[in-house]
N, C-alpha and C positions, 0 to 999 in steps of 0.2 A: 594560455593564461597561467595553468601551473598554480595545485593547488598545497599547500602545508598537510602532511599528516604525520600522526605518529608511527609509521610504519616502518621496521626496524628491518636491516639486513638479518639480525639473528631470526626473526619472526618465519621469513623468507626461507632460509636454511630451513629449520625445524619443524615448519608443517610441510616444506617440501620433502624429507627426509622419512618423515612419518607415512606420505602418501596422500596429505588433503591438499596438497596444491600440486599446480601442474605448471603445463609451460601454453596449454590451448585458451583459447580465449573461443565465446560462441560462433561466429563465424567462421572456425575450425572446424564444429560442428554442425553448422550450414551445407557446408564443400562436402564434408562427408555420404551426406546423406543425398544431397544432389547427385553424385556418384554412384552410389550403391544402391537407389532405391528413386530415379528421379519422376517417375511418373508417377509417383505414390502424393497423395494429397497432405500436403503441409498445415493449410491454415484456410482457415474457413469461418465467414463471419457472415450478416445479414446480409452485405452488397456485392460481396465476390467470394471468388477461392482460387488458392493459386498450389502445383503441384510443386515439389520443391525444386525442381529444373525452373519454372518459372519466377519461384523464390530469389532462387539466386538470383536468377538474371536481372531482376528489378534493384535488387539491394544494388547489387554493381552498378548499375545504373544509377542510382539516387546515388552511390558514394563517389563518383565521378562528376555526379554534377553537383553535391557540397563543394568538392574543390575546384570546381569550375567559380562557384562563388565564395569563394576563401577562408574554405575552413580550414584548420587546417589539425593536426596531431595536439591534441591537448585542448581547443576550444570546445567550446560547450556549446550543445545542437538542444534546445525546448522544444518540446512536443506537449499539446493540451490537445491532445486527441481522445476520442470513444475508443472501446474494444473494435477496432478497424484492422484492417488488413497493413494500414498506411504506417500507423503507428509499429508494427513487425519492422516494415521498410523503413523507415527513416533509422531507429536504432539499431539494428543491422546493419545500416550502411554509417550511420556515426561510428559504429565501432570499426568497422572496416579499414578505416582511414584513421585510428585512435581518437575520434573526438569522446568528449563526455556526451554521456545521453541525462539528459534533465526531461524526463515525465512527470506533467503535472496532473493536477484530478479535472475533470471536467466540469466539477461545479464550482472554483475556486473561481471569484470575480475580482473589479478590479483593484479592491485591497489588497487581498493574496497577491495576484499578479505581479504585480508594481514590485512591491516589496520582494519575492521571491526573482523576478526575472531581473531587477535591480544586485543581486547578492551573487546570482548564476552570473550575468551579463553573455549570452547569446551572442551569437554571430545572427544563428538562424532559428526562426519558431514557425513550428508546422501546425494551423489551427483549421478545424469546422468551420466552412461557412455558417452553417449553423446546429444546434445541437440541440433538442430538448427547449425550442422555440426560442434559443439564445443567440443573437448575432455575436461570434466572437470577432469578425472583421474592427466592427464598430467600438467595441473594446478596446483593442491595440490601434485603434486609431487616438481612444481618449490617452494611452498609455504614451504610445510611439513616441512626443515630443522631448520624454523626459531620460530617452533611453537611447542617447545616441551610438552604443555599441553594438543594437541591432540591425544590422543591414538590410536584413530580407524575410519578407512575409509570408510561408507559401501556406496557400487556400487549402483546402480540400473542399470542392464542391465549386458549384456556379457564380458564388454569388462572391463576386472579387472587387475590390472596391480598387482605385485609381491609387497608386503608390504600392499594391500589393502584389501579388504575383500567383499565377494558376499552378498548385500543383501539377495538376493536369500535361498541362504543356509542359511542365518542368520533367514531366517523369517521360514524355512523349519525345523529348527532346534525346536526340542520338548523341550522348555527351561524348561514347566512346568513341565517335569521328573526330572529336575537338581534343580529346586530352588520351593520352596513351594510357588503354585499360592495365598496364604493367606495371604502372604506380602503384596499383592498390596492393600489389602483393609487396612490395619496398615499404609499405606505409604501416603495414601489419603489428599493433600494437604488443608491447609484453605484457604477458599475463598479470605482470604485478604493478601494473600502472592506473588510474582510474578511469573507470567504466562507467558509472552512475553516479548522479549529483542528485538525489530524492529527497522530499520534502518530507519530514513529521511533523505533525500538529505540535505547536509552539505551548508551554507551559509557564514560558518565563515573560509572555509578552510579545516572543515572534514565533516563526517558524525555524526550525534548523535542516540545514542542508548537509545532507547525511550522503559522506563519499563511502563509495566500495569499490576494490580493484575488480580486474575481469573473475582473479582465484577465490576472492570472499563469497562471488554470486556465484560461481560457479561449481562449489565444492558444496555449497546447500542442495544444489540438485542433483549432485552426483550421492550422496549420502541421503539423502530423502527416498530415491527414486531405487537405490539397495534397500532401503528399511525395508520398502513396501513392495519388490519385486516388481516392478514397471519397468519395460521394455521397448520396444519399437515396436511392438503388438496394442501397447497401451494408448485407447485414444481418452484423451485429454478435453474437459470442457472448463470456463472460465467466465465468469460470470462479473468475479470481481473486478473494477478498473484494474487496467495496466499499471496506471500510475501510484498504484498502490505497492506494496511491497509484497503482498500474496499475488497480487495478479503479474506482476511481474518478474517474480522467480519462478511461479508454476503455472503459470499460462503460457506465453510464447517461448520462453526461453528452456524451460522443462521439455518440453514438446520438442524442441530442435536438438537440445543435447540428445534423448530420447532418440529420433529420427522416425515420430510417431506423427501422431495426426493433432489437429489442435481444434476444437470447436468452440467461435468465441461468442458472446451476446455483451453486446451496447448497454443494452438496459435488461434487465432481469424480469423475464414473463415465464412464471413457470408451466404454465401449458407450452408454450412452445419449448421449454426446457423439457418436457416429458416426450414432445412428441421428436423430441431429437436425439434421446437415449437409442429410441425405436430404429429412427432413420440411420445416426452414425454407431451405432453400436460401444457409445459414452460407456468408460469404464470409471473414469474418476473425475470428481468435482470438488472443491474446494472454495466454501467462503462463510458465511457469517451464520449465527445462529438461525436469524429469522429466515432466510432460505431453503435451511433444512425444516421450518414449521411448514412453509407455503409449501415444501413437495408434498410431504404425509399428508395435506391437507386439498391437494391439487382435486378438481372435479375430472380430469379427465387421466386420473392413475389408472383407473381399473381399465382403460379402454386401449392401452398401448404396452409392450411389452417391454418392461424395461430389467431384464435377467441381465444384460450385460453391464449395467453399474453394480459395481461393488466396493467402490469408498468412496466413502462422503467424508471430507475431513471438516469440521467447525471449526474455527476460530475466528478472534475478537471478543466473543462472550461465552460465559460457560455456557452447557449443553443440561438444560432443567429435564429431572428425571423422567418425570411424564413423556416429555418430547422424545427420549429415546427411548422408551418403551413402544408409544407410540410408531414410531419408527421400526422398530424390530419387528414389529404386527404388520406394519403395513411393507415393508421393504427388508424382507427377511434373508432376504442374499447380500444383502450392503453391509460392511462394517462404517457406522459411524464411528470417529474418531474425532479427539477433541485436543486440542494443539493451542502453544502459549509462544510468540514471537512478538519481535519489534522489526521498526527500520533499521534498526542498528544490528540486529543480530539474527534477523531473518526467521527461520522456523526455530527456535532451541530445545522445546520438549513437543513431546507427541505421545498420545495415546498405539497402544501395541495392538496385534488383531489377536484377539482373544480376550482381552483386558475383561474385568467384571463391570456390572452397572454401575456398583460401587466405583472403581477406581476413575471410568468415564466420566458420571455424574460428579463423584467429588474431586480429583485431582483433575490436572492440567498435563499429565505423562510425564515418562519417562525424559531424559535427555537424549537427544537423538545422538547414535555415536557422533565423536568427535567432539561433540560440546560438552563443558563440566559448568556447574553448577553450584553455588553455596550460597548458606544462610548466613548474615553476621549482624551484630547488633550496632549501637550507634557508631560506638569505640571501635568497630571493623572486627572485634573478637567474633573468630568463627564459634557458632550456635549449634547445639547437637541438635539431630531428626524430633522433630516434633514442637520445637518451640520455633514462634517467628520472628521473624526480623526482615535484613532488607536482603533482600536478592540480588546475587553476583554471577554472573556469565562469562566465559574463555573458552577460546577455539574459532577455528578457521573459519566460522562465519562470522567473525566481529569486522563491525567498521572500520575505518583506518582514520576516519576525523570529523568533524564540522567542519563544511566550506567556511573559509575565512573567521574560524573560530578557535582558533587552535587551543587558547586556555581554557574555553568551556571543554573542551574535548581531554585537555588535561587533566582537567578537574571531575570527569565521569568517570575517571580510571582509579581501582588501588592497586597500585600495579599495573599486572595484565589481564586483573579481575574488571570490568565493567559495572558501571554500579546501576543498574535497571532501572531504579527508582520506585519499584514495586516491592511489595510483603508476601512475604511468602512463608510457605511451611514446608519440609520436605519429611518425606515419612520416613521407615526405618527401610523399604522398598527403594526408595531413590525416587518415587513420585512425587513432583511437585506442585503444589496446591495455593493462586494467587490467592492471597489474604484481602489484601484491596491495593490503591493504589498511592503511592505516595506524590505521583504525579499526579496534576487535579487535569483527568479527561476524564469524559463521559464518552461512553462508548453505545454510539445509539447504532442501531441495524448494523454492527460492525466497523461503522465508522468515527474515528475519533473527532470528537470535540473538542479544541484547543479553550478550556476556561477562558484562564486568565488573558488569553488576546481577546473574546468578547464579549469580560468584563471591563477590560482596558478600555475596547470601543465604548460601550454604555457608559463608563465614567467620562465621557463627553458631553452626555444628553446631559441640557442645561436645565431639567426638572428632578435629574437623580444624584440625590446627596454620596449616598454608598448600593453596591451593588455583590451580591454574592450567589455564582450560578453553580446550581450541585444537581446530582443526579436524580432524576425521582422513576418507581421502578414504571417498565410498560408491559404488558404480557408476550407483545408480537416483536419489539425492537429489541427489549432486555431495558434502555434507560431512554429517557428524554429527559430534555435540560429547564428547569424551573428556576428562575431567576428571583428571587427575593431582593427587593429593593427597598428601600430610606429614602423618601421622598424630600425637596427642600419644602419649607415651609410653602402652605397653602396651592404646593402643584398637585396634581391628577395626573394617574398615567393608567392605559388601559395597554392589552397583549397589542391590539393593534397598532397603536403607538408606538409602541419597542419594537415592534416590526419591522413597520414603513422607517422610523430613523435607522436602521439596520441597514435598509436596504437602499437607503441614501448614503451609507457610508460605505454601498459596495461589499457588502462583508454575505457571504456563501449561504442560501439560505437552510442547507442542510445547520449550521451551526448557531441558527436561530433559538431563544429559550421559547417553547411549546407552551409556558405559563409561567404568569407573572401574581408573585404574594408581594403586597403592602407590609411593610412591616415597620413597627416602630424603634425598634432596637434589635442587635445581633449577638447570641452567644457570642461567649468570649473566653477565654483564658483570661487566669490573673493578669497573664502579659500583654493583651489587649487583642491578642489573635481570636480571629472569627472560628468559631466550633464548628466546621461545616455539618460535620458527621450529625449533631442537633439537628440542624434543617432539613438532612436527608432523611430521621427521622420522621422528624414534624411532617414532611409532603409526604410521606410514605403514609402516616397514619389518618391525615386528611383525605386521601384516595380511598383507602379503607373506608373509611364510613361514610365517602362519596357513593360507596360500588353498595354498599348497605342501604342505601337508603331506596 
């Protein structure tokens, strides 16, 4: 397919020259470690585990049978998988062969889908039979008519419907009889071509398709994994979907640069996360605030030994000072750390090990080498430390485009500055501190909330005149989304209402608003724009003297 970015030959030179890019792509670091270490256990999840000698051997496997069904260098391979072993294999062997890897979230339904796998156009989608009591067969069967560029559906699991295809037998299949295994090394992508085609939560009304070459992801883990002194000693757990942009820099792919161990969970149950500190000897985990509340607060800490973790990094919500006190009481050999990235630019600050409560609890960290960082106000005039404005990002982990958007993508840039879309402050230290955000997401248990797309959808329901969804706070999530609505004359609308048409529109129900205010009128500016920041007041103080009463 072959996608537009702004990706310059001088780019290429100058972080090659500096030393943040290279010329390996992951599956470089596959081979390696199948080599040097191949009996040592790679990846391990709920349903299996495989050593990294059997790693390889399956990714090759899967990347000879894509091109058995014609994929080829440059198409795009979707995956809506869990934290699975399969999901490793499939983008492992899409890279093998240079295709793009498109990983989607597991709870994205058929709205997402459509519209995302529409913008991708796939050859091939590797989905669950089923997942968290969801048939996704059933799904791309409502989707399939409208998508003639995907060829092939492959299952994971039993439950395979007539036009789809058994993973199973797909991976059982001796492709290397049928096609000469000495392709794959002729087919061996350059580092500076695209690897990943990942979705963000849409602000402007979609989602955007957020490309990275093999060098942008992979110089995030080469530079994270120095910050922090992680090694091939370092085992690795992962909590957060793949298809997310933490889980898939520092889950599988951290782990294999690495040439360490990887331990993954589907779904997040922190007793069995505790009793697996014990079991594999977990040194690092990585995801959302409320993850790190459910450990300090797990019933069975005191009953497992978990001395071999010592970093917990947070991000997606700040880290409330209680919680990390709390945590230092309870898990007094762990540095929490508190970390501020996007899809686009991957991890960019991070907390140090030693940092003060202070600088944890109030800032977002330092810049991690390689990244630079600045404040500037409307005008783009750079801002001295301590006043805010918008926040700007540069360095080897930036993006290189929006799939098939190339002016949105021109227009996020000044320069070679990226323009975040967040407030920020930075101190006279070089710590930086989000302000809030200028893009409207709510960030609930770590995951983002795209508003304006389900506002968009509710400006359908044919009983709501206007609609405005903001944050309101939670103590365990950090936010849920409270919808305030303007009703047409003489309708009724109740939470269950907005629901059920939500979920007749297909739309994700993690992105659902958790409560609905009647209201007769909306702040405004003189200009006629809606004051959200009012509303997030107003439901903040109505909680308040809910919890009072």
């Amino acid at each position: 397919m072959g996608f537009e970015t702004l990706l310059t030959r001088e780019q290429i030179e100058r972080y090659t020259r500096e030393g943040y890019w290279g010329s390996k792509v992951i599956t470089d670091f596959l081979d390696e470690a199948a080599e040097k270490t191949p009996d040592k256990l790679a990846a391990v999840d709920g349903r299996s585990r495989y050593t990294y000698r059997e790693l390889r051997q399956l990714v090759d496997r899967c990347a000879l049978g894509f091109l058995e069904l014609g994929v080829r260098p440059g198409d795009v391979v979707s995956f809506q998988l869990p934290n699975w072993n399969e999901w490793v294999i499939a983008h492992f062997a899409a890279t093998r062969i240079g295709a793009i890897s498109n990983p989607l979230v597991p709870i994205y339904r058929d709205r997402e889908i459509r519209f995302m796998l529409g913008l991708a156009e796939p050859k091939i989608m590797v989905i669950p039979d089923r997942f968290r009591n969801f048939s996704y067969p059933e799904m791309m069967e409502r989707l399939r008519p409208s998508m003639p560029f995907l060829r092939h559906i492959l299952v994971v699991g039993d439950e395979v419907p007539l036009g789809q295809e058994s993973w199973k037998t797909f991976m059982e299949t001796k492709w290397e009889k049928i096609r000469d295994p000495g392709e794959l090394a002729a087919l061996r992508p350059d580092a500076n071509e695209v690897t990943e085609l990942i979705f963000t939560s849409g602000t402007t009304g979609e989602p955007k398709g957020v490309l990275h070459t093999h060098n942008t992801v992979i110089s995030t883990d080469v530079l994270t994994a120095r910050l922090l002194n992680f090694d091939a000693d370092t085992v690795i757990h992962m909590a957060s979907t793949f298809a997310h942009q933490t889980g898939f820099l520092y889950g599988p792919r951290l782990v294999t640069y690495l040439g360490s161990t990887g331990i993954y969970q589907d779904i997040w149950n922190v007793d069995r996360f505790v009793e697996m500190v014990e079991e594999f000897g977990i040194h690092m985990t990585m995801g959302a605030t409320p993850f790190l509340h459910d450990l300090v607060r797990a019933p069975n800490l005191d009953q497992h030994d978990l001395s071999s973790l010592r970093v917990f990094i947070c991000a997606g919500a700040p880290i409330p000072r209680p919680l990390l006190r709390e945590a230092r009481k309870r898990l007094p050999g762990v540095a929490v750390l508190g970390g501020w990235g996007q899809t686009e630019d991957a991890l960019v600050t991070l907390s140090r090990m030693g940092d003060s409560e202070e600088k944890i609890t109030s800032t977002d960290g330092l810049p991690v080498p390689g990244m630079e960082v600045r404040v500037v106000d409307g005008s783009g005039r750079l801002l001295p430390p301590g006043q805010p404005g918008r926040l700007q990002c540069k360095g080897p982990f930036l993006f290189v485009g929006y799939a098939k958007r190339l002016e949105l993508t021109r227009a996020s840039f000044d320069g070679e500055w990226f323009d975040t879309g967040d407030f920020a402050v930075i101190d006279e230290e070089g710590y930086v501190s989000i302000e809030g955000r200028a893009k409207d997401i709510i960030i609930r248990g770590g995951e983002n909330i795209p508003v304006t797309y389900v506002e968009n959808v509710l400006h359908e329901h044919p009983d709501i005149e206007q609609v405005a969804i903001v944050a309101m706070p939670d103590p365990h999530l950090q936010e849920r989304a409270c919808a305030f609505v303007i009703l047409k004359s003489g309708a009724t609308l109740t939470l269950a209402d907005l629901q059920q048409f939500l979920q007749e529109k297909g739309v994700a129900k993690p992105y659902w608003p958790e409560r609905v205010e009647v209201v007769d009128e909306f702040p405004r500016t003189a200009s006629g724009k809606i004051q959200k920041f009012k509303l997030r007041e107003e439901i903040a103080r109505q909680l308040q003297r809910e919890g009072e009463q």
